[in-house]
N, C-alpha and C positions, 0 to 999 in steps of 0.2 A: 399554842394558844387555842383555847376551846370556846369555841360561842355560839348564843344558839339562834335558830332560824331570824326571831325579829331581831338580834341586835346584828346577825350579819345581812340583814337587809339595808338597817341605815350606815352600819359603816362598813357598805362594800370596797369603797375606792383605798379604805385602809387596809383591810385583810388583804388586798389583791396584791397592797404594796408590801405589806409585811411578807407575803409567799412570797414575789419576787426578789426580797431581799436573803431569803434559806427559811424565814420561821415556818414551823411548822401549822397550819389554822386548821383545824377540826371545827366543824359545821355540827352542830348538834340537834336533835329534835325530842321532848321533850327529857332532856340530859343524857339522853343516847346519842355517842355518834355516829351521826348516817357518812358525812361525806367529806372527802379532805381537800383542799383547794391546794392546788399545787400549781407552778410555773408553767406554759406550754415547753416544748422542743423548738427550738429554730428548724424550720427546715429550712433543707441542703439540700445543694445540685448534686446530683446522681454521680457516680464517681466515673468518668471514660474510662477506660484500659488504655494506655497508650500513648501517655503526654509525656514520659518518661522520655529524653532522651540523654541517650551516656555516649560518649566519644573515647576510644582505645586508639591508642597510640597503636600502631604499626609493632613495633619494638618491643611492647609491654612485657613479654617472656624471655628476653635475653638478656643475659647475665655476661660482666667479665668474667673471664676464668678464676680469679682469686677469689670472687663469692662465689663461685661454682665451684672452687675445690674446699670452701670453709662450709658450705652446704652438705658436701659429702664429707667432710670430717678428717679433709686433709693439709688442714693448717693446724700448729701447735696452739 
């Protein structure tokens, strides 16, 4: 949508909604556009390193012998 300075003056609170809804509003000045209204960003918390936690089993690398010898390729 394109409109120009005095009709985005009276209806700000619609271009605003229209942007937050994806349209796109081009601000224009005398039929040039100067300026595009677009949605802000939410800002976000900063991200920590480190909230990660994984838990491994003791055991997690060993194998019965019949996947250990289907692994090496000595099951038919």
């Amino acid at each position: 949508m394109k409109v120009n300075v005095h009709e985005a003056k009276t209806q700000l609170s619609k271009l605003i909604a229209a942007a937050e809804a994806g349209e796109e509003v081009v601000i224009a000045r005398a039929g040039t556009p100067a300026v595009r209204l677009v949605p802000c960003e939410p800002e976000r918390e900063p991200r920590t390193p480190g909230n990660l936690k994984i838990w491994i089993a003791d055991d997690f690398d060993e194998l019965d012998e019949e996947t250990a010898a289907a692994f090496r390729g000595e099951l038919p």
